[in-house]
C-alpha positions as CSV (number, residue, x, y, z in Angstrom):
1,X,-5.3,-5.2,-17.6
2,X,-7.7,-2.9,-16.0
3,X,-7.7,-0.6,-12.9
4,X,-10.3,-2.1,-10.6
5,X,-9.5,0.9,-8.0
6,X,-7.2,4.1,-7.5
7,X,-7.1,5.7,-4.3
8,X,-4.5,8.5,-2.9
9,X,-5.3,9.6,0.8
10,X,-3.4,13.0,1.8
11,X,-1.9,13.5,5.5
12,X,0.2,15.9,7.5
13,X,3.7,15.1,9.1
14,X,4.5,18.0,11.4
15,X,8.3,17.1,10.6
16,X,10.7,18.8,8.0
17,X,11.2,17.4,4.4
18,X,14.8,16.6,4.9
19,X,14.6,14.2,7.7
20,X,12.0,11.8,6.0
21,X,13.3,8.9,3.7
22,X,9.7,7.2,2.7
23,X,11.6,4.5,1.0
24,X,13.7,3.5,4.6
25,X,10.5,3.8,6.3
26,X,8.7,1.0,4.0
27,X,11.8,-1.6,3.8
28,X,12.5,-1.0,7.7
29,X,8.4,-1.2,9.0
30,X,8.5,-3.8,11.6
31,X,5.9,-6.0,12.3
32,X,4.0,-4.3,14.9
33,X,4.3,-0.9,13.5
34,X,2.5,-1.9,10.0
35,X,-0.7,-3.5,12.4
36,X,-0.9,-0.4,14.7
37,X,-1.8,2.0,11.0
38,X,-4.8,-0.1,10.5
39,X,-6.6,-3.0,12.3
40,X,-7.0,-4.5,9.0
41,X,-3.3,-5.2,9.0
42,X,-2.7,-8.6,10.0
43,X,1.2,-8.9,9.3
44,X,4.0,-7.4,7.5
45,X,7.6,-8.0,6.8
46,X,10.8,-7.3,5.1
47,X,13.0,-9.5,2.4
48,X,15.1,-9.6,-0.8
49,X,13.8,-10.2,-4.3
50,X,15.5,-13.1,-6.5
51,X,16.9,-10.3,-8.5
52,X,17.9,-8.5,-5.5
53,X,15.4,-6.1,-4.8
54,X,14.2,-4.7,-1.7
55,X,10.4,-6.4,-1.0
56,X,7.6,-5.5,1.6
57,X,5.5,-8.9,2.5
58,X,2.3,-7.6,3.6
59,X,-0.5,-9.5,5.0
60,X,-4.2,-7.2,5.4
61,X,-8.1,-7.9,4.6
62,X,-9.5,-5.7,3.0
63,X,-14.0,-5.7,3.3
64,X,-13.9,-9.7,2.6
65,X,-10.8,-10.1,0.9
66,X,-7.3,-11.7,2.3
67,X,-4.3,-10.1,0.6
68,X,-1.1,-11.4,0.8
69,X,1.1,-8.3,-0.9
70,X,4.6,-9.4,-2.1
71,X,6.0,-5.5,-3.1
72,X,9.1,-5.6,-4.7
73,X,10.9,-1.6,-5.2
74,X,10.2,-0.1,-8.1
75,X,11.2,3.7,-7.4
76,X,13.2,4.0,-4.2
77,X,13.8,7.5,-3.4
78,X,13.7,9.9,0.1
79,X,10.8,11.7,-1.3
80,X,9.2,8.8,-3.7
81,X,9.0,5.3,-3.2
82,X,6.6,3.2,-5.2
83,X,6.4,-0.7,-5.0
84,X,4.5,-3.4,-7.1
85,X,3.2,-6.7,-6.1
86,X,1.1,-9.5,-8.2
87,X,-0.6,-9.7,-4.7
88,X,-2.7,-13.5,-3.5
89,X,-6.3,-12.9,-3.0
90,X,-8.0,-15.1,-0.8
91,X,-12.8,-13.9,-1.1
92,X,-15.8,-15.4,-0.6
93,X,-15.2,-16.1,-4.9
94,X,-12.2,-17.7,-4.3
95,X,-8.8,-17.6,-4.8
96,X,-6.9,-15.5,-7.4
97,X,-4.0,-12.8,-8.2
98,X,-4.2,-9.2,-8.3
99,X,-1.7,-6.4,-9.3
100,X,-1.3,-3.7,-6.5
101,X,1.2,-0.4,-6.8
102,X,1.9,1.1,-3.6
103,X,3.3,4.5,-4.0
104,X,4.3,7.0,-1.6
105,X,5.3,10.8,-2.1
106,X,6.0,13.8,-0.1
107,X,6.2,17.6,-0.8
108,X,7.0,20.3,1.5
109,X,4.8,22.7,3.2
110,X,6.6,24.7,5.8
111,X,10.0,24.1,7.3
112,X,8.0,21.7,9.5
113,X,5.3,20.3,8.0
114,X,5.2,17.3,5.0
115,X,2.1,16.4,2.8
116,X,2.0,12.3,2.6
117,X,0.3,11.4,-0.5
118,X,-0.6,7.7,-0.1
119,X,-1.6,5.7,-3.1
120,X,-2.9,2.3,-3.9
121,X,-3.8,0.9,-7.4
122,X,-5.6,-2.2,-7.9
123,X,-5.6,-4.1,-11.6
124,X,-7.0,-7.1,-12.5
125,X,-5.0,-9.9,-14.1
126,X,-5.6,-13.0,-16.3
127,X,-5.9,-14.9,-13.4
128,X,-9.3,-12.1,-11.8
129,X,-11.0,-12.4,-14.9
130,X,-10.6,-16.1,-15.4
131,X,-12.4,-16.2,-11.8
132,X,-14.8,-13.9,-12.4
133,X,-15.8,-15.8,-15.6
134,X,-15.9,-18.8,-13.6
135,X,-18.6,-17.4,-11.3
136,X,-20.6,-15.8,-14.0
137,X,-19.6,-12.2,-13.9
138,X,-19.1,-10.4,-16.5
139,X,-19.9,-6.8,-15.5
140,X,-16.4,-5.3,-14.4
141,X,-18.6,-2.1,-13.1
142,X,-19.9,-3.3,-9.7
143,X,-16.5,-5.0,-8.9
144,X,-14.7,-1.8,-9.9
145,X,-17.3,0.7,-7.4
146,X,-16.3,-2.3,-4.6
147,X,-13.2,-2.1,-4.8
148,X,-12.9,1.5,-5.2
149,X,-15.1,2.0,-2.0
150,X,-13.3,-0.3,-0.2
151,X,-9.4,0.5,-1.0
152,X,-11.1,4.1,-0.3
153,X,-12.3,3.5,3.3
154,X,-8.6,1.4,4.2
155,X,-6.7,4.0,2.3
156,X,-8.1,7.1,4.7
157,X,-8.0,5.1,7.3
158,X,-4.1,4.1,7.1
159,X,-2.8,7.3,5.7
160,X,-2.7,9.4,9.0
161,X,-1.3,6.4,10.7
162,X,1.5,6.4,8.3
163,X,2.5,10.0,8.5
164,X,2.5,9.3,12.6
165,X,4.5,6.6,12.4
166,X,7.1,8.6,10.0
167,X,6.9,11.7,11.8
168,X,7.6,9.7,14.7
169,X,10.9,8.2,12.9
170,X,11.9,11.4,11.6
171,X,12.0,13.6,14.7
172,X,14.0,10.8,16.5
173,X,16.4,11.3,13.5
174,X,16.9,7.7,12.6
175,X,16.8,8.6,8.7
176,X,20.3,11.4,9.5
């Protein structure tokens, strides 16, 4: 299918590598932490795959369009963790399914400072075109730029967030 959007936003943690586990952090993000990185976070949780998988339910709108985000682990490392969810997507077009990744990484920069990169990939499935047919469009172009601008702005908006709420985590030593 194709990629509607692919953002990566970049942010500091002013906390060592070694006390970070990005893959903890996602499984273990309460409720109240996910809506205090964006006010377009509307609810978040925590549960087990049927195949026994970790999975982050996430609830957000994004410009005009409910997601409901059902990530189940893909990678699960310290330094990478990357999640995919066929994702419900509730618009003004209506209903329909969308493929998100989620994928975090870190790198060192000092002894005390972590670069966050914070990606987000958007395809379309079956389900996307078949409404987009429906509604009589057929140019993938101005969806793509939409959704591009719009997973842009939320991306750069959560990112810093994120790293506060890791940094946060990671000085209090919860991940030793």
């Amino acid at each position: 299918m194709d990629i509607l959007a692919d953002s990566t936003s970049t942010a500091i943690i002013a906390a060592p590598i070694e006390k970070i586990n990005l893959s903890q952090w996602l499984f273990t993000l309460k409720d109240i932490e996910y809506q205090a990185c964006s006010p377009a976070h509307i609810a978040a949780g925590s549960t087990v795959s049927n195949e026994g998988k970790r999975m982050s339910i996430n609830v957000e709108q994004i410009a005009d369009n409910l997601l409901i985000q059902h990530y189940i682990e893909d990678i699960s490392e310290k330094e990478h963790c990357r999640v995919n969810s066929i994702s419900d997507s509730f618009s003004p077009l209506g209903q329909t399914k969308l493929g998100i990744t989620w994928e975090l990484k870190i790198k060192k920069l000092t002894g005390n400072s972590t670069e966050l990169a914070n990606r987000v990939i958007v395809s379309s499935t079956e389900d996307f075109i078949s409404l987009l047919k429906k509604v009589n469009i057929t140019d993938l172009e101005p969806v793509k730029d939409n959704m591009a601008q719009n997973a842009g702005a939320h991306n750069k908006e959560e990112t810093p967030l994120f790293a506060k709420d890791i940094e946060t985590k990671a000085l209090s030593g919860i991940w030793l």
